[in-house]
C-alpha positions as CSV (number, residue, x, y, z in Angstrom):
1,X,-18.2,23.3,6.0
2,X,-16.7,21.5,3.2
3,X,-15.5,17.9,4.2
4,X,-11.9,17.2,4.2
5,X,-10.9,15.7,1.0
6,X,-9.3,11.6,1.1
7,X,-5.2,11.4,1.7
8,X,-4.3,8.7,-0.9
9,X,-1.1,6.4,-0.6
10,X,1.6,7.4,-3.2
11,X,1.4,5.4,-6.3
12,X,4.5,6.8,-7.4
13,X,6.4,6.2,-4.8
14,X,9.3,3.8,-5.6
15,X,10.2,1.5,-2.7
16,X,13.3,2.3,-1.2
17,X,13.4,6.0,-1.5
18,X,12.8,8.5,1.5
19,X,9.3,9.1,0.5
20,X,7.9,5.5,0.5
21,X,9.9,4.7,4.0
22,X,8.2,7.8,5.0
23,X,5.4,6.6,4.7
24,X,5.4,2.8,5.6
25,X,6.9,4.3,9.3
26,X,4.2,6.7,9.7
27,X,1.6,3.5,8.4
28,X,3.2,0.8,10.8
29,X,4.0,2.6,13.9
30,X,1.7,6.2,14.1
31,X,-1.2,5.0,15.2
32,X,0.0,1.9,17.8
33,X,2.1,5.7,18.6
34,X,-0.9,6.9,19.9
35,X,-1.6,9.0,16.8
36,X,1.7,11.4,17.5
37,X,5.4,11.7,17.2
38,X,8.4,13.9,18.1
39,X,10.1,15.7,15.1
40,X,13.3,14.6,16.9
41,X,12.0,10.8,17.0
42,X,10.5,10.4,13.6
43,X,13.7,12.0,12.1
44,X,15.5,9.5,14.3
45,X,13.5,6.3,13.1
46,X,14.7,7.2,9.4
47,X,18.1,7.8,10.4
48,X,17.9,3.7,11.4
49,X,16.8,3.3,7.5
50,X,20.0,5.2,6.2
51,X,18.0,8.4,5.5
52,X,19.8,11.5,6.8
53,X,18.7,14.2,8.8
54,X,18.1,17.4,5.5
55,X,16.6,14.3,3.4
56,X,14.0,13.4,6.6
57,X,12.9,16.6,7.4
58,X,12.2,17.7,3.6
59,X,10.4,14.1,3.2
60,X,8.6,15.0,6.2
61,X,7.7,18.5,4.9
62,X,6.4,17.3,1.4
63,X,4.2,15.0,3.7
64,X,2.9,17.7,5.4
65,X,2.2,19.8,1.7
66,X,0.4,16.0,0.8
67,X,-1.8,16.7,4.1
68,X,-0.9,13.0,5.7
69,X,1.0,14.8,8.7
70,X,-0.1,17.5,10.9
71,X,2.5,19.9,12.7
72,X,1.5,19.6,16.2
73,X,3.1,21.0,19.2
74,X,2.9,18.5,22.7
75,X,5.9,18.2,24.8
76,X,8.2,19.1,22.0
77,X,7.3,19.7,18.4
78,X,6.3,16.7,16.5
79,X,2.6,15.1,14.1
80,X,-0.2,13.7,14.0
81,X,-1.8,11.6,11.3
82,X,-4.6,13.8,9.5
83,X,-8.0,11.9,10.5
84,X,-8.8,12.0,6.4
85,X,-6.1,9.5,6.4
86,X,-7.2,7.0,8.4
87,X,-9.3,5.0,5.6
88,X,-6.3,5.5,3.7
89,X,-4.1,3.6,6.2
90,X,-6.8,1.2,7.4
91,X,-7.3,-0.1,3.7
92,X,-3.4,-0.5,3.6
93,X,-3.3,-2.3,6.6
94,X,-6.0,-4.9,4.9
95,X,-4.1,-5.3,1.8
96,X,-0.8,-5.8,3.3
97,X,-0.9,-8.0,6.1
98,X,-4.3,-9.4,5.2
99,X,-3.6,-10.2,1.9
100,X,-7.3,-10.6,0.7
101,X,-8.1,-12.8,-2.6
102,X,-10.6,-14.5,-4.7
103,X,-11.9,-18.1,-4.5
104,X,-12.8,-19.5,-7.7
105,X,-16.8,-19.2,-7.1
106,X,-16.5,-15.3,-5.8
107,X,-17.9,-12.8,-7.9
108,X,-16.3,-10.3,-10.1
109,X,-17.2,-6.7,-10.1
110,X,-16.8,-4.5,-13.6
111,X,-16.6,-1.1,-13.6
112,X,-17.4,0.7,-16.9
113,X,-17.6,4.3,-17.4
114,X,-18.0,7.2,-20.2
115,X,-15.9,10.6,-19.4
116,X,-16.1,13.1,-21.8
117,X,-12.9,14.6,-23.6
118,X,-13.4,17.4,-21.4
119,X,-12.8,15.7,-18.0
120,X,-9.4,13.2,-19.6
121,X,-7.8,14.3,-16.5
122,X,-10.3,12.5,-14.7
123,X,-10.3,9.7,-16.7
124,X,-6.7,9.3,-16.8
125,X,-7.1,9.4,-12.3
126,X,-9.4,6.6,-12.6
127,X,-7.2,4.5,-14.7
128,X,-4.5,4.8,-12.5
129,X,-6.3,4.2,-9.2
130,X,-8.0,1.4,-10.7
131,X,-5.1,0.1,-11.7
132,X,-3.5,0.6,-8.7
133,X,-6.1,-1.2,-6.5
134,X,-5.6,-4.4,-9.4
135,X,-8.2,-4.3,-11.8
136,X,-8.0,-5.1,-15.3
137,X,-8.6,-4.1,-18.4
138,X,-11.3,-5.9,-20.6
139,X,-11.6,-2.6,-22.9
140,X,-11.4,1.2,-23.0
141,X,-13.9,2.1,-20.2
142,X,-14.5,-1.4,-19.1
143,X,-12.6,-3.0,-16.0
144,X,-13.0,-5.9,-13.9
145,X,-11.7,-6.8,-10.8
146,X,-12.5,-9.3,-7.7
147,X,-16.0,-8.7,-6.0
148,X,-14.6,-7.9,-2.7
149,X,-12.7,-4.7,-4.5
150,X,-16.2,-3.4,-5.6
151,X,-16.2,-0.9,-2.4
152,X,-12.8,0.1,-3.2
153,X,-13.8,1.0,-6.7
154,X,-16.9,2.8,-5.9
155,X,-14.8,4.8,-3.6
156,X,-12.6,5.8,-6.3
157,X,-15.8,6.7,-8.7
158,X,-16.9,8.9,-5.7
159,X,-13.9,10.7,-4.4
160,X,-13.2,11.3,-8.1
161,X,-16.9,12.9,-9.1
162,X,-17.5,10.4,-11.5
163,X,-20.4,8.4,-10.5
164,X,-22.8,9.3,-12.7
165,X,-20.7,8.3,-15.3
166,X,-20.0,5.1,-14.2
167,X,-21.5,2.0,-13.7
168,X,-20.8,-1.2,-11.7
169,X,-22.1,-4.8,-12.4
170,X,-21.1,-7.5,-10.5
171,X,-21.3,-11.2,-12.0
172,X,-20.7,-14.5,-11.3
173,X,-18.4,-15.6,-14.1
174,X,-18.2,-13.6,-17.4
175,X,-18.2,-15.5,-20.6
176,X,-15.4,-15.3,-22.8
177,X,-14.2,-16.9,-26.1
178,X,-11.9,-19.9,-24.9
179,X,-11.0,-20.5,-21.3
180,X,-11.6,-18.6,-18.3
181,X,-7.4,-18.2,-17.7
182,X,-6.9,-16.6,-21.6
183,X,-8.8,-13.9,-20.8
184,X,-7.2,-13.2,-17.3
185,X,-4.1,-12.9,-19.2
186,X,-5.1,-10.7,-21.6
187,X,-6.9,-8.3,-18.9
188,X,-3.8,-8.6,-16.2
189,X,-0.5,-7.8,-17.2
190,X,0.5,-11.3,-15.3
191,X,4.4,-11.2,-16.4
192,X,4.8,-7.9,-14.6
193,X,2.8,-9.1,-11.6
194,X,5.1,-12.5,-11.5
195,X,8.2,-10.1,-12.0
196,X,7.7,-7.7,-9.4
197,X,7.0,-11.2,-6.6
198,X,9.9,-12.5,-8.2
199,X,11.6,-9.3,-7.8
200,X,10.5,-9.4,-3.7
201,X,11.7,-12.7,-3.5
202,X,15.4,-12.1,-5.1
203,X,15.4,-9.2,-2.7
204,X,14.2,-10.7,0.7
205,X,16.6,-14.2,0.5
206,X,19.7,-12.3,1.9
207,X,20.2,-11.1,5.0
208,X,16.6,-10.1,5.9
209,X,15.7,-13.6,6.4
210,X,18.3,-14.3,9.1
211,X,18.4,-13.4,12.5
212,X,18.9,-9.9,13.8
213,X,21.4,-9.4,16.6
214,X,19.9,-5.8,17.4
215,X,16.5,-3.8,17.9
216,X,17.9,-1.2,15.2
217,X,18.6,-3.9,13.1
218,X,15.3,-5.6,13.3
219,X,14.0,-2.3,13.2
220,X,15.4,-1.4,9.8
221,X,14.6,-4.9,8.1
222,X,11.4,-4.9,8.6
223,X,10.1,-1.7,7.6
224,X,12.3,-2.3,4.5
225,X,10.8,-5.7,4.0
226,X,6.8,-3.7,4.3
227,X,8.1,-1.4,2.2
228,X,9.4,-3.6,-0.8
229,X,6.1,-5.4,0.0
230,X,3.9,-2.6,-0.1
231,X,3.0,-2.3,-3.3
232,X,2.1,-5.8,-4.7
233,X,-0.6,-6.7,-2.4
234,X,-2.4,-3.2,-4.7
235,X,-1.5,-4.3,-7.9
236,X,-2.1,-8.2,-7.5
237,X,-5.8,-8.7,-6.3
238,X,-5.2,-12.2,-5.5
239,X,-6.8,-13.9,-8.4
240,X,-8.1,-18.0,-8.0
241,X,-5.0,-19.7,-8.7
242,X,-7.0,-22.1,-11.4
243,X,-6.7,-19.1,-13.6
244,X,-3.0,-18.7,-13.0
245,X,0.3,-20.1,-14.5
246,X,1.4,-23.2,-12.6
247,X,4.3,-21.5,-11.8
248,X,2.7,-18.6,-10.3
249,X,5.2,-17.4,-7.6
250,X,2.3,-15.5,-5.3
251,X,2.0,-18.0,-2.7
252,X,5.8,-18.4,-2.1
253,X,6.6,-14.2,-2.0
254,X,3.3,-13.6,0.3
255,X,4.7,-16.5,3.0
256,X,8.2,-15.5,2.5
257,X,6.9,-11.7,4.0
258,X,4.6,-13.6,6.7
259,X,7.8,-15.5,7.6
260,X,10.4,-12.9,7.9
261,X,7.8,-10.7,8.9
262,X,7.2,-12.4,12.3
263,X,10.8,-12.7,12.4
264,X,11.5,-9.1,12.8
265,X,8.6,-7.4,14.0
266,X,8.3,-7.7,17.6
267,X,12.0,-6.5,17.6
268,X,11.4,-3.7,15.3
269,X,8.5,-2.4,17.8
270,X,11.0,-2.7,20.7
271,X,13.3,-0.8,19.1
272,X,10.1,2.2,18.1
273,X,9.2,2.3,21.5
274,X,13.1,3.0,23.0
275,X,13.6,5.8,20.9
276,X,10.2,7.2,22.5
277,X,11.6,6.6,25.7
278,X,14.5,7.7,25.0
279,X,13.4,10.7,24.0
280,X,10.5,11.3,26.9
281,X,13.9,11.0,29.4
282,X,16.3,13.2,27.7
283,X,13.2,16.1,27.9
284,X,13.6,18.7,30.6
């Protein structure tokens, strides 16, 4: 039997739209679900986000194409998470709330690899994932990233087929011409990493910050607040901040989400588990 093949997280997704709140609801509340939801409930939960019912149900049926959801038939009809996902929402429950980075004496890990003309498609898939998981670019074929991403990035090298024609080093420090923090910049794109925190920040000092006066309230600024979050803890791998600008604003946009995060959370779980209940009394 061939094995089941990954379920990735959508790099294209852009925060905000049905897809991406698709999927930080199924990644925040599924599982603690017990692994299962009512059609009827999920398509509830969105309607809280401003997503209406046609524009739930097709984002839940392009999930379903993508192999994250499971049609599943319990009380009433409703999904599962696809087991191949699992990894998939484990890692991004590590990056998010986590928020993993690199000391200044941790080793880096570089990836570099040779894929023939033939294979570009896999070539170009490897760039992007790589990038996605916030590696850098020291060359064509030759990335680095943090040490503790060098699981992550033999993953990608495997899922992808392209093993053996890659290979993976990690060192201690390279050795560049001129200071450790020149070549950083040059490898990271650091103005669109400081954009996209400052970006979060501009975003998350209105009304998200302050109090909620309801579950459904709580409920939707929070899973708006993960999913405007979502996507920088990928592309920033936390680098030492000796090799950062001064004005770095990573530490300020990652407690800003711990902050408002704990502000909203427990109410936004309430508010999950009364549509459940809701729904488990209005069954026959």
């Amino acid at each position: 039997m061939t094995a089941a093949l990954p379920i990735l997280d959508d790099i294209d997704a852009r925060p905000g739209s049905v897809a991406s709140l698709l999927r930080t609801v199924i990644g925040l509340y599924l599982r603690r679900l017990g692994g299962w939801i009512a059609a009827a409930d999920l398509v509830r939960l969105l309607g809280a986000l401003g997503v209406d019912g046609p524009q739930a149900r097709t984002g839940i049926a392009r999930l379903r194409q993508k192999g994250l959801l499971i049609a599943e038939r319990r009380d009433a009809a409703g999904y599962r998470v696809n087991p191949a996902a699992l990894p998939m929402l484990e890692r991004g429950d590590r990056r998010i709330f986590s928020r993993p980075s690199m000391g200044e004496d941790d080793p880096w890990c570089l990836v570099s690899y040779s894929i023939s003309e033939a294979r570009r498609d896999v070539r170009g898939r490897l760039r992007r994932r790589l990038q996605w998981i916030g590696a850098g670019t020291v060359a064509p074929g030759l990335w680095i990233c943090p040490g503790y991403l060098a699981d992550e990035a033999a993953q990608i090298l495997d899922d992808l087929g392209a093993r053996g024609e890659a290979t993976l080093f990690r060192v201690a420090q390279p050795e560049v011409d001129g200071p450790l923090s020149g070549a950083v910049a040059r490898w990271w794109d650091l103005d669109a990493l400081a954009a996209a925190h400052l970006e979060f920040l501009a975003q998350t000092s209105g009304g998200s910050d302050a109090p909620a006066s309801e579950q459904a309230e709580s409920f939707a600024c929070y899973v708006q607040l993960v999913d405007r979050w979502r996507p920088i803890p990928y592309t920033d791998p936390g680098l030492p901040a000796a090799l950062l600008p001064t004005d770095w604003p990573g530490v300020q946009s990652a407690e800003t989400f711990a902050r408002v995060s704990a502000r909203h959370e427990p109410g936004a779980w309430e508010y999950v588990q009364s549509v459940q209940r809701a729904s488990c009394t209005a069954a026959p």
